[in-house]
C-alpha positions as CSV (number, residue, x, y, z in Angstrom):
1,X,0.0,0.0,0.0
2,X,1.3,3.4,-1.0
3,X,1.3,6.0,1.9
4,X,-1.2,8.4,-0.4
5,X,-4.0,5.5,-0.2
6,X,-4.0,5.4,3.8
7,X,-6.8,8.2,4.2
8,X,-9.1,7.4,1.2
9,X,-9.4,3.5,2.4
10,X,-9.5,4.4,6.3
11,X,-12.5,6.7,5.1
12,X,-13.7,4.0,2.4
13,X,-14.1,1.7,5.9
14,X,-16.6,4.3,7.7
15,X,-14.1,5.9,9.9
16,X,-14.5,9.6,10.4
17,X,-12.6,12.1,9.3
18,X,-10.9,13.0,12.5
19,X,-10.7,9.5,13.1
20,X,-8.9,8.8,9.9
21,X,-6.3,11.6,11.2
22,X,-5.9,9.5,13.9
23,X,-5.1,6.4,12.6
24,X,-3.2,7.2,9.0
25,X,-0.8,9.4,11.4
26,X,-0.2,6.6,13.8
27,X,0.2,4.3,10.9
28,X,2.2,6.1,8.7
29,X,5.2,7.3,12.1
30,X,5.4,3.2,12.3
31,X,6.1,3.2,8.5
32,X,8.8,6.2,8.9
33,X,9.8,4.3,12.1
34,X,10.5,0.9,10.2
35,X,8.0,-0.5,12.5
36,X,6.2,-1.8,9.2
37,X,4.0,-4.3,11.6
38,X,2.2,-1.8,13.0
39,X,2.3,0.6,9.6
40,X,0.0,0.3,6.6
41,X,0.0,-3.3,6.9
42,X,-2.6,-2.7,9.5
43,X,-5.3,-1.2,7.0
44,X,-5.4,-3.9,5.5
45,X,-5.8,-6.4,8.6
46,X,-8.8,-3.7,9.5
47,X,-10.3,-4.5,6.3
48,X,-10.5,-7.7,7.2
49,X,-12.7,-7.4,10.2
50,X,-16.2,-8.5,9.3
51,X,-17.4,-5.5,11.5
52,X,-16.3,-1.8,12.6
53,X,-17.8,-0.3,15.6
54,X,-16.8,3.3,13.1
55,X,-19.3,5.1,15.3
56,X,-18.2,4.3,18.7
57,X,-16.5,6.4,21.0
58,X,-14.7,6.0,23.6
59,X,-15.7,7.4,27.2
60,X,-14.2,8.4,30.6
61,X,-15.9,6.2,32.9
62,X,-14.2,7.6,36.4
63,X,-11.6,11.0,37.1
64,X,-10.4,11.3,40.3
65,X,-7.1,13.1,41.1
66,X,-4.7,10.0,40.4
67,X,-7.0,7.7,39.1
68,X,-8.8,8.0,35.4
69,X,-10.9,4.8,34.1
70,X,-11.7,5.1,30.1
71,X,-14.1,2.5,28.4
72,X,-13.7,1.7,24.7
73,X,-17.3,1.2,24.5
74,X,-16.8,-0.4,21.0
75,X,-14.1,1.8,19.5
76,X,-10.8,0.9,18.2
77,X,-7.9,0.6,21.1
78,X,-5.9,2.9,19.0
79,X,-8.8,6.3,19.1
80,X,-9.0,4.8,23.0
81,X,-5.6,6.1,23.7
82,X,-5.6,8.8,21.5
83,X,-8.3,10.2,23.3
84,X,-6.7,9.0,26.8
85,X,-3.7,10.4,26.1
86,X,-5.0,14.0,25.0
87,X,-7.2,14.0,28.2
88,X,-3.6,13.8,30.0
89,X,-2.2,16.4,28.2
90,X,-5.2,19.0,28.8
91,X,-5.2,18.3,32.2
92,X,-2.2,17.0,33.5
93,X,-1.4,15.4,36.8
94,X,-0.4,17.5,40.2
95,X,2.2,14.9,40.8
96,X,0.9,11.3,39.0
97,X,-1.8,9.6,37.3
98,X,-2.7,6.0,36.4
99,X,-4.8,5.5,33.5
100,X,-6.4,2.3,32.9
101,X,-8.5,1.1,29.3
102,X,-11.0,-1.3,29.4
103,X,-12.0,-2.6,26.3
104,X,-8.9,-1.3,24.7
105,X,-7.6,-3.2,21.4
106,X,-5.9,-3.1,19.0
107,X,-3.2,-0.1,20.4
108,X,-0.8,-0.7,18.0
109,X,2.9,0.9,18.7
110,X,2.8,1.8,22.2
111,X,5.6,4.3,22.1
112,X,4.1,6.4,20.0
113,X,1.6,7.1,22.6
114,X,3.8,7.9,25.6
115,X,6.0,10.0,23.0
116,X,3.1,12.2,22.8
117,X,3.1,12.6,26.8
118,X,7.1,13.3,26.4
119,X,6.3,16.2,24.0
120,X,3.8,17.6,26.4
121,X,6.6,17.6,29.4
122,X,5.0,14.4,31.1
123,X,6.9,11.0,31.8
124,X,5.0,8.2,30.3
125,X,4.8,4.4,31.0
126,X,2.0,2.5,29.0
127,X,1.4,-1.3,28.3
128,X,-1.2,-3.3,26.8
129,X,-2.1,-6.4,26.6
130,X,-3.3,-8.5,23.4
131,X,-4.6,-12.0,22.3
132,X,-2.2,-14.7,24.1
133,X,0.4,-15.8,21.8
134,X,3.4,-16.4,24.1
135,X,4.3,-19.8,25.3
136,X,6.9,-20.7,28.5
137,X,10.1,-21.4,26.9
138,X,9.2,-24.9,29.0
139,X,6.4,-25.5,26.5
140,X,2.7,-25.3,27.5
141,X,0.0,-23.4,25.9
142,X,0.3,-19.6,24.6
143,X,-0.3,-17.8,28.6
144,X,0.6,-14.2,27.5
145,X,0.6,-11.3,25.1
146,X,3.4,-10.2,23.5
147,X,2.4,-7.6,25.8
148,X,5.1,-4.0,25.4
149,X,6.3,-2.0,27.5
150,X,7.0,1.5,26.3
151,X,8.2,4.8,28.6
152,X,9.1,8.0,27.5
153,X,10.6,10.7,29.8
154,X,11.1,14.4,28.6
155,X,13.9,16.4,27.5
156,X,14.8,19.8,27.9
157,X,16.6,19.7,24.5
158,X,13.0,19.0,22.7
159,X,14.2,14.8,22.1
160,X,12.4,12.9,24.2
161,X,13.9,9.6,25.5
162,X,11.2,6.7,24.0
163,X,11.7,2.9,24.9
164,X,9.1,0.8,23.6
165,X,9.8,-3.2,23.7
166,X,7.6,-6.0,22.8
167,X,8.2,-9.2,24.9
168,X,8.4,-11.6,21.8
169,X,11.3,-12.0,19.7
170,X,8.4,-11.0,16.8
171,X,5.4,-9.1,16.8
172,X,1.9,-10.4,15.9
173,X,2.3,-7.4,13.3
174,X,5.4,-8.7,12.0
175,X,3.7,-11.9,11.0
176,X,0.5,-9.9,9.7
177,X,3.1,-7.8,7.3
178,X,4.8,-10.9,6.2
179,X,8.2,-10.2,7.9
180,X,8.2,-13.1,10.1
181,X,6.8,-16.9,10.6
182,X,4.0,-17.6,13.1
183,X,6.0,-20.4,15.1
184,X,8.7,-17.2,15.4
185,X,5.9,-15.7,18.0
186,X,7.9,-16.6,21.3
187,X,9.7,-14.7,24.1
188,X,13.0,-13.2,22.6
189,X,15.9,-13.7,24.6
190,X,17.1,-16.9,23.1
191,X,18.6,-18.6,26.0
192,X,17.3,-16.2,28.2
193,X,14.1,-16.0,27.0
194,X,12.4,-16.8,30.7
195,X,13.1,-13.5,31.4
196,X,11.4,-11.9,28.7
197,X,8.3,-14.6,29.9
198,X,8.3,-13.6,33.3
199,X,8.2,-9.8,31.8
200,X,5.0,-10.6,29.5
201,X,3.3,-12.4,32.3
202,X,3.8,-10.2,34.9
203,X,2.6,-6.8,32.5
204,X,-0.9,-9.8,31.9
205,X,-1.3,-9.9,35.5
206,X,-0.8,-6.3,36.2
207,X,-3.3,-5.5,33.6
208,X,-5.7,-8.1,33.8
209,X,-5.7,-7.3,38.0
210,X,-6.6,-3.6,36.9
211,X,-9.4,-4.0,34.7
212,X,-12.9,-4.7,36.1
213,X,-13.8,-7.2,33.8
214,X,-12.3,-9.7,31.3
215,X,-10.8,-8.5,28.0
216,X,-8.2,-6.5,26.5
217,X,-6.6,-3.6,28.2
218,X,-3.9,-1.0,28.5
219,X,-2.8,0.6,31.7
220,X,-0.8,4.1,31.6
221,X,0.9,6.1,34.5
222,X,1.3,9.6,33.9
223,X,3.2,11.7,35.7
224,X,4.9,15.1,36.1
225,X,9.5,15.2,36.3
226,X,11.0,16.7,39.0
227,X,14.5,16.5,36.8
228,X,15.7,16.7,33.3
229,X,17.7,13.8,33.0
230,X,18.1,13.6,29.6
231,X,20.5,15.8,28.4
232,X,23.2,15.1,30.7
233,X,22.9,11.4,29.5
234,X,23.0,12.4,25.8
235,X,26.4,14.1,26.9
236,X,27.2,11.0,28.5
237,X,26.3,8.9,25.7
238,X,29.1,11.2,23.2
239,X,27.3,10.5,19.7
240,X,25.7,7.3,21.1
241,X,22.1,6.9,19.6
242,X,19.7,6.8,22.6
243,X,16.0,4.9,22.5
244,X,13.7,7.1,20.4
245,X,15.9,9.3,18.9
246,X,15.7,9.5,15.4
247,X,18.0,6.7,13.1
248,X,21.0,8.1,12.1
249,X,21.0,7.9,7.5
């Protein structure tokens, strides 16, 4: 799919036209991110669905001062933390917020959302969870989602620091773009790949723990610095590229 056809076929699915913003912009930074499995690849796994809740919206179930609970109610995971995440930024935290999604999937590259929170001045950690694909390097049925973990923390210098890790060696997007086999869907790592496990089973529990119900989620803490650390560890680093930064050509 050429970049130019994202918008018209987003729309041509009954998405509206803020809500194609949304989603061709979050699918076409994965595409200039060379995370192709969650690029343009993923219009054509949406046309696939045999139906689009196009009209749905989701809505803030509960605001209290550190606490926020959003509902999908039927919209796509990816609008769900768009909105979420704008909510955050137009009324920020007095010290920290936790943010939990019900109903929240598919939410595609995690890091781009907390890099949003970065650009605002907040610190960002965000996972999600998604369909259970990971098995114990043991053996045993799939027990987890490839479940990422992605943080971003703010930068005086206007380059945020973004770390966004998925707990399989592939993605479930990697497979759906054709870059990578089914049976490569396990906990990266190689001979250390328990530790990756433990990771994507813990961030299940923490979610699934969280949300009132059964189902997909995402959980996000928000929260304001007290420092700017990331300058003095660019220094530190001399040249060396940190997480997020943009790929050197």
């Amino acid at each position: 799919m050429r970049p130019e056809e994202a918008r018209p076929r987003l729309a041509a699915l009954g998405f509206r036209p803020e809500d194609v913003d949304v989603l061709a912009d979050h699918f076409l930074a994965a595409e200039a991110r060379g995370q192709l499995g969650h690029g343009l690849s993923r219009i054509e796994w949406l046309e696939t669905w045999e139906t689009l809740e196009t009209d749905a919206r989701p809505v803030r179930l509960l605001a209290e001062p550190g606490y926020e609970r959003w509902d999908g109610a039927g919209a796509l995971g990816y609008l769900t933390l768009h909105t979420a995440v704008r909510a955050q930024l137009a009324d920020p935290p007095a010290r920290v917020r936790l943010v939990v999604c019900t109903r929240t999937f598919p939410t595609g590259a995690l890091g781009y959302w907390v890099r949003m929170l970065a650009e605002g001045g907040l610190v960002g950690v965000l996972t999600a969870t998604s369909p259970r694909r990971l098995a114990s390097p043991s053996g045993g049925p799939p027990l987890a989602g490839t479940n990422p973990l992605a943080l971003a923390i703010p930068s005086s210098d206007g380059s945020p620091v973004v770390a966004d890790v998925s707990m399989g060696a592939v993605t479930h997007g990697d497979v759906l773009a054709g870059r990578a086999r089914p049976e490569e869907l396990v906990p990266f790592g190689g001979a250390q790949a328990h530790k990756a496990f433990a990771l994507a089973v813990g961030l299940q529990l923490v979610v699934d723990a969280l949300l009132p119900a059964e189902g997909f989620g995402a959980v996000l803490l928000v929260a304001r610095p007290e420092a700017d650390p990331v300058p003095a560890l660019r220094d530190l680093a001399a040249g060396i590229r940190l997480p997020g930064s943009p790929a050197r050509i």
